[in-house]
DRENTORRO-972298 format. One record per atom (N, C-alpha, C): atom name; residue in one letter; x negated, y, z. Coordinates in Angstrom, 2 decimals. Layout:
{'CA' 'a' {X Y Z}};
...
***
This chain:
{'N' 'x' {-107.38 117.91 117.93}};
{'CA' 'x' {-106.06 117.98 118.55}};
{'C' 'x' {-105.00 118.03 117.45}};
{'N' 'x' {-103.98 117.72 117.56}};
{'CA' 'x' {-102.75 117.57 116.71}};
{'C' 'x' {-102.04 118.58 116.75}};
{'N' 'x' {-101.60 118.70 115.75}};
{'CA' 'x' {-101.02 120.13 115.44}};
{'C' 'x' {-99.40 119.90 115.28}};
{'N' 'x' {-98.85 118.69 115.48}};
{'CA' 'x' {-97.54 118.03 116.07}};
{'C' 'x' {-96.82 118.97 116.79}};
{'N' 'x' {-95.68 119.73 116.42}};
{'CA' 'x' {-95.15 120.18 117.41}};
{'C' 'x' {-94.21 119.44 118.66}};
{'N' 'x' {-93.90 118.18 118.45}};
{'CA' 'x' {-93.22 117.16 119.15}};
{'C' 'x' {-93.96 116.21 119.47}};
{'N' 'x' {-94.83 116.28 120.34}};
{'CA' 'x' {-96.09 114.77 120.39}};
{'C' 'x' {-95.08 114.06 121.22}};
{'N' 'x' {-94.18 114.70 122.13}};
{'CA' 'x' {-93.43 113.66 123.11}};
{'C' 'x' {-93.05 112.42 122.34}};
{'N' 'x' {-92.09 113.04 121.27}};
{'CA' 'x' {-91.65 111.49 120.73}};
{'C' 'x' {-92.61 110.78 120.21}};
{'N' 'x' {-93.83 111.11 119.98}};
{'CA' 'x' {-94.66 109.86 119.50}};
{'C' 'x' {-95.00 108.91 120.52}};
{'N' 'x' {-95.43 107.70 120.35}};
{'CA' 'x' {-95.44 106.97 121.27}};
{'C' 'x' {-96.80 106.44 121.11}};
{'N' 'x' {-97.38 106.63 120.13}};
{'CA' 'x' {-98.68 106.55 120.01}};
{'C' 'x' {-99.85 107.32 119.75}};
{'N' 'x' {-99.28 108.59 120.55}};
{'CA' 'x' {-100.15 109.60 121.14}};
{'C' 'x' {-100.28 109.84 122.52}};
{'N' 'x' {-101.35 110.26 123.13}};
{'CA' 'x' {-101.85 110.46 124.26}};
{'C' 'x' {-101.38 112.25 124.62}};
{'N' 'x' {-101.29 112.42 125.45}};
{'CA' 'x' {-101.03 113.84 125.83}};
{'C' 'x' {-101.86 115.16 125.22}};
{'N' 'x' {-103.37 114.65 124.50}};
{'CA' 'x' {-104.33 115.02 123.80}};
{'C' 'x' {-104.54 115.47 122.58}};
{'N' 'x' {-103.29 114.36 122.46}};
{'CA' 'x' {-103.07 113.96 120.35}};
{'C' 'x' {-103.54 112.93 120.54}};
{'N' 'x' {-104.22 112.27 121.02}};
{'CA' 'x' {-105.38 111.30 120.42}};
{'C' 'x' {-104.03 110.13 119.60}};
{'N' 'x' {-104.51 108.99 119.43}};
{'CA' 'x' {-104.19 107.93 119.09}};
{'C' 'x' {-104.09 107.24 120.08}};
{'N' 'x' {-103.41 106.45 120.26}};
{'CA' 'x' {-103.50 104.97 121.38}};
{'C' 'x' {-102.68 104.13 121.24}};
{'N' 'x' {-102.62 102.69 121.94}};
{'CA' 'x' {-102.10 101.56 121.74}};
{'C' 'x' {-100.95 101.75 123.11}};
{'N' 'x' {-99.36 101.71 122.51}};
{'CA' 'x' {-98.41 102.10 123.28}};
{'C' 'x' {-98.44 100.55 124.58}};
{'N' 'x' {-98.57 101.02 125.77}};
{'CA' 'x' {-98.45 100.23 127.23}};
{'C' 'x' {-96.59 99.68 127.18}};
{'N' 'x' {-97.25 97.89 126.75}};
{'CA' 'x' {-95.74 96.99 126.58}};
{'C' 'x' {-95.67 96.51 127.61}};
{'N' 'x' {-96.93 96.45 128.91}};
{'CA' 'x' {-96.76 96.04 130.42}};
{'C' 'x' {-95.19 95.66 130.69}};
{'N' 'x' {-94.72 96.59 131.04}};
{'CA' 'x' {-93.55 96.46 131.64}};
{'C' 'x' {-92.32 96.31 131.25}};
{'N' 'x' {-91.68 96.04 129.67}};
{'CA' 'x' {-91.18 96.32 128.79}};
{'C' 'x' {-90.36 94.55 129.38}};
{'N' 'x' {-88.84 94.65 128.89}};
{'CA' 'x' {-88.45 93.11 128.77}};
{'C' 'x' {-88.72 92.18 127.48}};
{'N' 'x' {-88.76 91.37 127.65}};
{'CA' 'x' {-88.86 90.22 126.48}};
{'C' 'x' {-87.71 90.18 126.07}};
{'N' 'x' {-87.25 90.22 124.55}};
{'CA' 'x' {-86.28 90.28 124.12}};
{'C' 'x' {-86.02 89.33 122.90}};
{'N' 'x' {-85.46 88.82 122.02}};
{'CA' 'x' {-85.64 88.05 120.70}};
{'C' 'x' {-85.69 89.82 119.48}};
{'N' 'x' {-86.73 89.76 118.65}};
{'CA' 'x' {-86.94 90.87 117.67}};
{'C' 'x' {-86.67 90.44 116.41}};
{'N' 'x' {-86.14 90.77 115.78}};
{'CA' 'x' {-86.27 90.35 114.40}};
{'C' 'x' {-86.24 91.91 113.31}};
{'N' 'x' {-86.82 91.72 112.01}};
{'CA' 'x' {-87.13 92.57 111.29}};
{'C' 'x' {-87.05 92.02 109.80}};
{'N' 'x' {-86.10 92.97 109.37}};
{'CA' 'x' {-86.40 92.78 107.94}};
{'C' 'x' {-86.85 93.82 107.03}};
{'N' 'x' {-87.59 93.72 105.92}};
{'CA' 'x' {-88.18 94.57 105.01}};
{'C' 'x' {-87.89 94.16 103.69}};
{'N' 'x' {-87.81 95.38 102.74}};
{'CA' 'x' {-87.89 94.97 101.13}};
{'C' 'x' {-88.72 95.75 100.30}};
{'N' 'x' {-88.95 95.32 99.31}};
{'CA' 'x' {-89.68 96.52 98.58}};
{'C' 'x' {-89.61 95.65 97.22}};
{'N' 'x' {-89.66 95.97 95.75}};
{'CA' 'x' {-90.11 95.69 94.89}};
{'C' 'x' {-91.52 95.83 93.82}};
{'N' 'x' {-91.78 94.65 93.22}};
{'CA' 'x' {-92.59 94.84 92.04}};
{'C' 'x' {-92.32 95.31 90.57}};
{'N' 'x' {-92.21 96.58 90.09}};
{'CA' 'x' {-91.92 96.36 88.40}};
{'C' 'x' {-92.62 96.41 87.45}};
{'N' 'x' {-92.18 95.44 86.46}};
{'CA' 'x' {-93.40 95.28 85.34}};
{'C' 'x' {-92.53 94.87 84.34}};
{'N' 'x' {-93.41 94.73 82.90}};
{'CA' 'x' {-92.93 94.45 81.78}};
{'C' 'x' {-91.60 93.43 82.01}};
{'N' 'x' {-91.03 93.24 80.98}};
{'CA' 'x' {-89.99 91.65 80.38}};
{'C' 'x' {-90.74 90.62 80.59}};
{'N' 'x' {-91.58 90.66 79.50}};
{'CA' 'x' {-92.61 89.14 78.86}};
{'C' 'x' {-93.56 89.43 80.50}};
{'N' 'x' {-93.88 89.78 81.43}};
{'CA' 'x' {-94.60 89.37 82.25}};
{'C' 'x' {-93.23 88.73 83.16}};
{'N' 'x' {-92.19 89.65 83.93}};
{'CA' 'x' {-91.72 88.48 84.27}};
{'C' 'x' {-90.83 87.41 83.93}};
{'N' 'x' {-90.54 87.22 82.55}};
{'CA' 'x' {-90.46 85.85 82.10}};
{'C' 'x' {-91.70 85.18 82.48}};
{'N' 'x' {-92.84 85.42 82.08}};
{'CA' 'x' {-94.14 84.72 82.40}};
{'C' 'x' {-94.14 84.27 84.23}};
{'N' 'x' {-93.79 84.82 85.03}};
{'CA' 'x' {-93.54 84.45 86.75}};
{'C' 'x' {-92.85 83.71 86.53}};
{'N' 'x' {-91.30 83.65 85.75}};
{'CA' 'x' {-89.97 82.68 86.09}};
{'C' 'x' {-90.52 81.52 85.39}};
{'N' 'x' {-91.34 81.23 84.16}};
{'CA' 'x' {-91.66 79.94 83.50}};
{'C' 'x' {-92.94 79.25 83.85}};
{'N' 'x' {-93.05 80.07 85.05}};
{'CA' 'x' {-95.03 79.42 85.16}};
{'C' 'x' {-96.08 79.25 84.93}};
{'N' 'x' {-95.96 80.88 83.99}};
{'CA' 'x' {-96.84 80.41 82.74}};
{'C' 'x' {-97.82 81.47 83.39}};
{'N' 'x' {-98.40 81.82 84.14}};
{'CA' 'x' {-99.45 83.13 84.85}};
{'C' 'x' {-100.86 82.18 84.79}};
{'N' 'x' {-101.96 82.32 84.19}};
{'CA' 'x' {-102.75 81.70 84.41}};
{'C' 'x' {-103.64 80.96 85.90}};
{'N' 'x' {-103.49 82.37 86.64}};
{'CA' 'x' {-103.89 82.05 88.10}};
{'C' 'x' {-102.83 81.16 88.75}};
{'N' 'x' {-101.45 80.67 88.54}};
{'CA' 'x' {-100.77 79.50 89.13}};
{'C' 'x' {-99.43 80.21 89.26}};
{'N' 'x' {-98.68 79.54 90.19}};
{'CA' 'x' {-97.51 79.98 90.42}};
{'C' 'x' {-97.52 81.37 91.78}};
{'N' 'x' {-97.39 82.11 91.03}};
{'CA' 'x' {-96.84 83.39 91.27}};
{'C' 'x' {-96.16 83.61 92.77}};
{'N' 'x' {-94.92 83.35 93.28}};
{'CA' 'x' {-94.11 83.40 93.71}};
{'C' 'x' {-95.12 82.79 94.96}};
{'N' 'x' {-95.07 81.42 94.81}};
{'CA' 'x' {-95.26 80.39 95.99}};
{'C' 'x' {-96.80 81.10 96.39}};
{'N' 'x' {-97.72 81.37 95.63}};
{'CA' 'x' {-98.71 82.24 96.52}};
{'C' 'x' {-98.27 83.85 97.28}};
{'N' 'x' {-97.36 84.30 96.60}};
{'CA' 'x' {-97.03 85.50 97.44}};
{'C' 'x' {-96.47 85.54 98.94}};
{'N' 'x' {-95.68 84.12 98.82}};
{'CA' 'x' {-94.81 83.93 99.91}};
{'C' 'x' {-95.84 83.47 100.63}};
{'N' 'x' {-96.77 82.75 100.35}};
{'CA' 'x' {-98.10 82.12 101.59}};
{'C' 'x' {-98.77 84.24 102.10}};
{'N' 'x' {-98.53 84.14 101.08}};
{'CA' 'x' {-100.09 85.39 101.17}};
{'C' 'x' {-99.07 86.65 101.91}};
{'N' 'x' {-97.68 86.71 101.75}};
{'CA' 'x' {-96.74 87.41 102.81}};
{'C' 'x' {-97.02 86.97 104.00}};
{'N' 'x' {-96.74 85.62 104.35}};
{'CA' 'x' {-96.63 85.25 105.91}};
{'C' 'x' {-98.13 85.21 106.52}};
{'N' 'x' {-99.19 85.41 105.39}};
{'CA' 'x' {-100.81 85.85 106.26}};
{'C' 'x' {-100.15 87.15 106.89}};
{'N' 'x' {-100.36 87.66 105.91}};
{'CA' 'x' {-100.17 89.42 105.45}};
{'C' 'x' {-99.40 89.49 107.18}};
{'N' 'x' {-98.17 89.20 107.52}};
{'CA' 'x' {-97.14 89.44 108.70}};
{'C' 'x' {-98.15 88.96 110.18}};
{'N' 'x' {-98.83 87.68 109.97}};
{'CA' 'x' {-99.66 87.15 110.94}};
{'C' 'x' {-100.83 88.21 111.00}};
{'N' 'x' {-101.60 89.38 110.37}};
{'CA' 'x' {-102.91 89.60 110.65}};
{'C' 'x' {-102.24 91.29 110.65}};
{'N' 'x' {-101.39 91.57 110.50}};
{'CA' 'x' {-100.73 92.82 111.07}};
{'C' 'x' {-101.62 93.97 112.07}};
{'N' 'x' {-101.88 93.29 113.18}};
{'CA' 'x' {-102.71 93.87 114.08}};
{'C' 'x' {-103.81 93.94 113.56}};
{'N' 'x' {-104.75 93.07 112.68}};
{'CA' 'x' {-105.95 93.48 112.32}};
{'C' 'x' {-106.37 94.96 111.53}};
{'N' 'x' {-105.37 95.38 110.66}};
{'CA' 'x' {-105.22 96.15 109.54}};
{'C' 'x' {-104.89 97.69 110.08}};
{'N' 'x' {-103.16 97.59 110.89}};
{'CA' 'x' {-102.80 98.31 111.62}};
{'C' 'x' {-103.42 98.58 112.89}};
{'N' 'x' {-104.44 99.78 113.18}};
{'CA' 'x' {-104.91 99.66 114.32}};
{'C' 'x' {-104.21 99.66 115.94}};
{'N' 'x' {-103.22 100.00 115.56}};
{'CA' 'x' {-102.10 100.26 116.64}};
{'C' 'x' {-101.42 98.96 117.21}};
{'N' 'x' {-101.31 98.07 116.17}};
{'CA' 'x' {-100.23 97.27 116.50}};
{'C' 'x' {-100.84 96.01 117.22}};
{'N' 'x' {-99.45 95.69 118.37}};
{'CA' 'x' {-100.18 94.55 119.23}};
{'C' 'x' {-100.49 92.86 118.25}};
{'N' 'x' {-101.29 92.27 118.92}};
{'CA' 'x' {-101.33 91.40 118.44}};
{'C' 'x' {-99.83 90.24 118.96}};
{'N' 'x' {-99.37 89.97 117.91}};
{'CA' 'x' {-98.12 89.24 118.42}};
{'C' 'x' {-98.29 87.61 118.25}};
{'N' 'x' {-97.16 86.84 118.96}};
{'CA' 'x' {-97.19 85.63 118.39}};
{'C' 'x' {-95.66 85.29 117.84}};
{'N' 'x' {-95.88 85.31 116.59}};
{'CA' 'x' {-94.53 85.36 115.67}};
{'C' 'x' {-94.00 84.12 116.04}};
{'N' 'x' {-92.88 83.98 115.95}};
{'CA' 'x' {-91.98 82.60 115.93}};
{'C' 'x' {-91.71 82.07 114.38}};
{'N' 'x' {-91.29 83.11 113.43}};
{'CA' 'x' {-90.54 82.76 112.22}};
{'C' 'x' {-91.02 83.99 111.15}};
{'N' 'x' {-91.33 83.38 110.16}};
{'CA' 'x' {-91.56 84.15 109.06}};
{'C' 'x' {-90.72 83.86 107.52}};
{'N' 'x' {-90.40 84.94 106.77}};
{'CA' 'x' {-89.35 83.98 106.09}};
{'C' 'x' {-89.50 84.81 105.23}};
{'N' 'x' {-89.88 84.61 103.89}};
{'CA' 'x' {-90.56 85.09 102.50}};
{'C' 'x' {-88.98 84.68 101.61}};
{'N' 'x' {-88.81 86.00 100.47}};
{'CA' 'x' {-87.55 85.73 99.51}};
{'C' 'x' {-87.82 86.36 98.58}};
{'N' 'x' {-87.44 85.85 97.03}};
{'CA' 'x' {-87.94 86.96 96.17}};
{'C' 'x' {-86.75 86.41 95.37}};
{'N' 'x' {-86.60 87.48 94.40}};
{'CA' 'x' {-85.39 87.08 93.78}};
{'C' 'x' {-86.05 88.09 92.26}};
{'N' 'x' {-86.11 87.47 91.48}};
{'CA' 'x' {-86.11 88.02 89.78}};
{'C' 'x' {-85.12 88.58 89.14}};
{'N' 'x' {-85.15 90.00 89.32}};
{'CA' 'x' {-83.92 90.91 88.66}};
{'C' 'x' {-84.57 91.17 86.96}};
{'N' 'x' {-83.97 90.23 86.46}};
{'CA' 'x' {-83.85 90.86 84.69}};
{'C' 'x' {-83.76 91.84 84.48}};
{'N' 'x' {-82.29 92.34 84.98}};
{'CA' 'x' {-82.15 93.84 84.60}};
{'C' 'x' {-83.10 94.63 85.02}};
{'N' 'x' {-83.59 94.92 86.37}};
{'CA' 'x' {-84.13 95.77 86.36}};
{'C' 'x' {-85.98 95.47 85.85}};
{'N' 'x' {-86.24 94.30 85.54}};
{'CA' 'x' {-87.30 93.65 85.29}};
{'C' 'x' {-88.42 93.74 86.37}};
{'N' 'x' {-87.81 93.36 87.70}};
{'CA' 'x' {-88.61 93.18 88.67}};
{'C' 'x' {-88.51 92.11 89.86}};
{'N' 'x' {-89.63 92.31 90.26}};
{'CA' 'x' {-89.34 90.71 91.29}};
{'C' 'x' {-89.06 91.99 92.65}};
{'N' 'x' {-88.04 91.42 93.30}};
{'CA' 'x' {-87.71 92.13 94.57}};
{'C' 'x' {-87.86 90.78 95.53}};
{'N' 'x' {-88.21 91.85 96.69}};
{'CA' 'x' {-89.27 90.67 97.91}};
{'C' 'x' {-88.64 91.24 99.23}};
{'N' 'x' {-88.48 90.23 100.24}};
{'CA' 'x' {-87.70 90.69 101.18}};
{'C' 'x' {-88.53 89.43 102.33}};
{'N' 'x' {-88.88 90.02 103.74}};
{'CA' 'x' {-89.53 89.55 104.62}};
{'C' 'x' {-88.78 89.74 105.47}};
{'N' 'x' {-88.67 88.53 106.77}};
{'CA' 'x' {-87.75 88.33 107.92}};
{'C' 'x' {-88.68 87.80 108.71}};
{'N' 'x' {-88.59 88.90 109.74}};
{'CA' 'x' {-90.08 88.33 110.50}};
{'C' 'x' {-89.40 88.09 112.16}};
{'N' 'x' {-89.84 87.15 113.00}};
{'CA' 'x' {-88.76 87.02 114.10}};
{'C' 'x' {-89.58 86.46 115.11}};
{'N' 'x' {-89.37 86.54 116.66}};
{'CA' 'x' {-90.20 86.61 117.88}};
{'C' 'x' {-89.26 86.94 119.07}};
{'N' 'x' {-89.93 86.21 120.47}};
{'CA' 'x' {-89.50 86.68 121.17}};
{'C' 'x' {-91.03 87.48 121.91}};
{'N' 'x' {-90.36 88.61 122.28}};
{'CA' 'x' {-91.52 89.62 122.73}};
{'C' 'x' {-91.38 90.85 123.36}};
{'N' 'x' {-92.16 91.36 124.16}};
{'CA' 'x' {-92.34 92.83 124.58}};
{'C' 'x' {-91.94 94.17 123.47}};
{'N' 'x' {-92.23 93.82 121.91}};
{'CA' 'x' {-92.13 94.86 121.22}};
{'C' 'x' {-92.03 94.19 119.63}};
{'N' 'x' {-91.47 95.62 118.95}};
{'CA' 'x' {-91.07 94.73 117.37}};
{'C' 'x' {-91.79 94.41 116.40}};
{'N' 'x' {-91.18 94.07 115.94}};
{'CA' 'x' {-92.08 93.66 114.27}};
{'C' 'x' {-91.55 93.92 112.96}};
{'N' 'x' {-91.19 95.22 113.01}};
{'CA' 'x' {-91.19 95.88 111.78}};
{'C' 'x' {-92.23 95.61 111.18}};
{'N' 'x' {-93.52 96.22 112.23}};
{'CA' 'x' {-94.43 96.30 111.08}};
{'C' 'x' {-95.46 95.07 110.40}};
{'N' 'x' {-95.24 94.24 111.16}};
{'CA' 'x' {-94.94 92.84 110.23}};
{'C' 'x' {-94.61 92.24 109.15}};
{'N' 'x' {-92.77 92.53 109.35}};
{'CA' 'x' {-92.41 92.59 108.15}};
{'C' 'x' {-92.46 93.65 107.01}};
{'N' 'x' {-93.10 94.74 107.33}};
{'CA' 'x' {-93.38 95.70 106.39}};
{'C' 'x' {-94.78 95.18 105.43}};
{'N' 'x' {-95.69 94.75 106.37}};
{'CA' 'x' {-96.68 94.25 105.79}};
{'C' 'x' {-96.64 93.16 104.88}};
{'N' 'x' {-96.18 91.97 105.13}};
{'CA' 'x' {-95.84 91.09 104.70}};
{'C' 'x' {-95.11 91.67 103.19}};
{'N' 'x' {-93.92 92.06 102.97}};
{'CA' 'x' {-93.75 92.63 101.38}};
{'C' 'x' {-94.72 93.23 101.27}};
{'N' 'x' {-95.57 94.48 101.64}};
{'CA' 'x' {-96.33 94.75 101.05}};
{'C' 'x' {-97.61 94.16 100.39}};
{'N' 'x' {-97.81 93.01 100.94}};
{'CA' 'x' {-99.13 91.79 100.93}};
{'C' 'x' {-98.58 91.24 99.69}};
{'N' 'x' {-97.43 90.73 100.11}};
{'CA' 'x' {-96.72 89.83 98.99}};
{'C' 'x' {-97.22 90.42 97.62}};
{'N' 'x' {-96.18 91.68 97.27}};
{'CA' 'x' {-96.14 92.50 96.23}};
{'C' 'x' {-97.54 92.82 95.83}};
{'N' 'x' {-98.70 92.89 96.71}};
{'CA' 'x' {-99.85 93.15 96.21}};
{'C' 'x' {-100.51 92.26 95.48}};
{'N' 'x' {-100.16 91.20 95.96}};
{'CA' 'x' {-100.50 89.26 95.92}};
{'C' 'x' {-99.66 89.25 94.07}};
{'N' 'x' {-98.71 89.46 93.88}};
{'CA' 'x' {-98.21 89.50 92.28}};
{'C' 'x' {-99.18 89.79 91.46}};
{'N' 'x' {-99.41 91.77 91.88}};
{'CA' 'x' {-100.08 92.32 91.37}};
{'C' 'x' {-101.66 91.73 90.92}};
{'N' 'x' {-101.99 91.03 91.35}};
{'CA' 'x' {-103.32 90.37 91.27}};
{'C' 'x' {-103.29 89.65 90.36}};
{'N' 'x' {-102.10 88.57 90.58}};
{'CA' 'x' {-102.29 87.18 89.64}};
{'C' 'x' {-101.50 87.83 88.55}};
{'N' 'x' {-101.11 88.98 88.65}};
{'CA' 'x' {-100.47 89.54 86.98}};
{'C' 'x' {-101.33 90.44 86.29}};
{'N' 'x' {-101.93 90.92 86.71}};
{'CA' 'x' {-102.45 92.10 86.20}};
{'C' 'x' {-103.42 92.11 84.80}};
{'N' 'x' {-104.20 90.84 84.86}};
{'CA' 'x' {-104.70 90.48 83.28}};
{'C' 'x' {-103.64 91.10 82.13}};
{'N' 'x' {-102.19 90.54 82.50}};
{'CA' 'x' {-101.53 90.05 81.12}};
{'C' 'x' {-100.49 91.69 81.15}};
{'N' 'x' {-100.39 92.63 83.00}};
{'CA' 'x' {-99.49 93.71 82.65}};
{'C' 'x' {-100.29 94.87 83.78}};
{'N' 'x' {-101.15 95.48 83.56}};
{'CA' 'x' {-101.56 96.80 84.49}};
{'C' 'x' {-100.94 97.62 84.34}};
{'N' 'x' {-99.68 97.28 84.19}};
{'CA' 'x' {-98.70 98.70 84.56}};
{'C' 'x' {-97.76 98.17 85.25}};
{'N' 'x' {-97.67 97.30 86.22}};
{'CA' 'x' {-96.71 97.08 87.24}};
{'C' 'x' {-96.94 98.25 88.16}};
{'N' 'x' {-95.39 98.41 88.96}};
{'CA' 'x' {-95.56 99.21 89.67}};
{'C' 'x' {-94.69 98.70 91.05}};
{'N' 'x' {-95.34 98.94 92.34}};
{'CA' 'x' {-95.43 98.66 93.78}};
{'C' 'x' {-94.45 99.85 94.33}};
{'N' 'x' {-92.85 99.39 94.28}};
{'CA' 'x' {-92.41 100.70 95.02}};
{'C' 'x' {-91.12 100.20 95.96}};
{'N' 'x' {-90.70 100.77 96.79}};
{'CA' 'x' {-89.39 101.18 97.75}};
{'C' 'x' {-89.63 100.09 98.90}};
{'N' 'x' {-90.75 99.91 99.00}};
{'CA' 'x' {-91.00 99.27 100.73}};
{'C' 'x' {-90.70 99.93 101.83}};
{'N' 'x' {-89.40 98.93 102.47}};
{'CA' 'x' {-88.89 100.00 103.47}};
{'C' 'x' {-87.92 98.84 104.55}};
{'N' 'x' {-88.42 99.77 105.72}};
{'CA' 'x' {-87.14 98.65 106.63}};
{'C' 'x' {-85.49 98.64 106.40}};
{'N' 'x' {-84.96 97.06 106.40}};
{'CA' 'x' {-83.43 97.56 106.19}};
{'C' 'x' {-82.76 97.28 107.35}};
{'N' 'x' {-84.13 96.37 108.31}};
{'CA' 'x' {-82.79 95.73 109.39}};
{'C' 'x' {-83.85 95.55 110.51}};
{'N' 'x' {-83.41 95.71 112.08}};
{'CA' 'x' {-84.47 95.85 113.12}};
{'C' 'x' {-83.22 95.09 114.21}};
{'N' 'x' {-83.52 93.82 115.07}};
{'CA' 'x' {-82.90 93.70 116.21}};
{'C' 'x' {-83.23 93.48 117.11}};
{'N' 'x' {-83.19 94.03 118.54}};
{'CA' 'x' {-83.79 93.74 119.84}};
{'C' 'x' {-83.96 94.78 120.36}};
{'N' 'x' {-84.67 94.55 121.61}};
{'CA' 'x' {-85.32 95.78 122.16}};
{'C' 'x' {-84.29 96.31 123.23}};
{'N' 'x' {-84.81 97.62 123.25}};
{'CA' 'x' {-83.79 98.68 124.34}};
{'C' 'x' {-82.83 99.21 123.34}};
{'N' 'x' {-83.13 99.36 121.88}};
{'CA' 'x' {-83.34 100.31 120.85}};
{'C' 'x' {-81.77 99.40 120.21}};
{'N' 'x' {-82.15 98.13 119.98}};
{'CA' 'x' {-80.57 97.02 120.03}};
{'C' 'x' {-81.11 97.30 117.90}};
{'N' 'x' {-79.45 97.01 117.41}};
{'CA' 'x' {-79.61 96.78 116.21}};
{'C' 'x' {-79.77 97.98 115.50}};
{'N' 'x' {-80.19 98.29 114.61}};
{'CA' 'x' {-80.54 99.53 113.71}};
{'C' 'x' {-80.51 98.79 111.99}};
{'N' 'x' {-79.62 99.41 111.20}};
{'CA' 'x' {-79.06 99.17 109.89}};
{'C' 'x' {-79.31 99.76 109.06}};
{'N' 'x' {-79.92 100.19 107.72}};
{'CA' 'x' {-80.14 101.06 107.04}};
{'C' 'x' {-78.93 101.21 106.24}};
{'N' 'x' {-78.34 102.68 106.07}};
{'CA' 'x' {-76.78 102.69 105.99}};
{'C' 'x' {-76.61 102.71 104.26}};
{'N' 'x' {-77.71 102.87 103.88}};
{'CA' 'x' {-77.51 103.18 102.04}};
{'C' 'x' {-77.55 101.63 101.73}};
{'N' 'x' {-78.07 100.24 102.57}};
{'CA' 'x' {-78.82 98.98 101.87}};
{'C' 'x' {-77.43 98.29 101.93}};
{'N' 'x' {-77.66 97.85 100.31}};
{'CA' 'x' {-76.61 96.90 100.27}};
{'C' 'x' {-76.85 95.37 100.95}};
{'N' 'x' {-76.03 94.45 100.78}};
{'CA' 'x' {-76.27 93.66 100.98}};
{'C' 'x' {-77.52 92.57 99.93}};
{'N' 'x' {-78.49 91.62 100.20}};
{'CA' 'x' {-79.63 91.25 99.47}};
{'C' 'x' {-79.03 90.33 98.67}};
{'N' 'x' {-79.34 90.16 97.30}};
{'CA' 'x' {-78.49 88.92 96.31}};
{'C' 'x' {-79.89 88.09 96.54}};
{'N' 'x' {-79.37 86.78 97.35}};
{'CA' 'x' {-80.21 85.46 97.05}};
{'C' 'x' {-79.66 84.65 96.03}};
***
């Protein structure tokens, strides 16, 4: 049993504690969209090595963005909770900050449906960013995987939700 003092607001608890898959039966169809960001940081000379192409396993980027929009599509497999959806739009961005010497990754995941897809697009950067980590890691094992987080949610009953600290994204 859960030791939750508020199980009401969970929505994916049973009166029990248990776990369960929240009932979208009756829910309206709405258009959802979700965005997420998170970054990769690592050395200089590794990402110069992403921006010039020079990673032995291939180009960097263009596998993350494939291996994001798996990552957003198999959501439900991973997450035991989450419904299986049928996405409309998936939309992979990464942008190479010098200064801070990291690749920052941003997922836009979009549907019309019973329920959202945050966690979609949460997955998806996180896949992505893991997907770097792989094809870099020979040349830098000290990258580091951090600030994955939702900035933007629309639809629902729930309507738009903004994260009030996120600036706007430099493409």
């Amino acid at each position: 049993m859960s030791t939750l003092t508020n199980k009401k607001n969970l929505s994916h608890l049973d009166d029990q504690g248990r776990a369960k898959m929240v009932d979208i039966t009756d829910k309206k169809e709405s258009t959802r969209i979700a965005v997420a960001r998170g970054f990769i940081s690592m050395r200089p000379e590794t990402l110069e090595l992403i921006k010039n192409g020079a990673i032995a396993k291939g180009d960097v980027l263009a596998v993350a963005q494939v291996a994001g929009v798996m990552g957003a599509k198999k959501t439900p497999e991973i997450i035991p909770m989450c419904h299986p959806l049928l996405l409309s739009g998936i939309e992979m961005r990464f942008f190479c900050n010098d200064k801070a010497s990291r690749v920052e990754i941003e997922a836009e995941v979009k549907l019309t449906g019973k329920t959202g897809v945050e966690m979609e697009a949460l997955t998806a950067v996180s896949i992505a960013a893991l997907t770097i980590y792989d094809m870099c890691k020979a040349v830098d094992k000290g990258m580091e995987i951090g600030s994955i987080r939702l900035v933007r949610k629309e639809g629902g009953k729930s309507g738009l939700w903004e994260r009030e600290d996120e600036g706007k994204w430099v493409k």
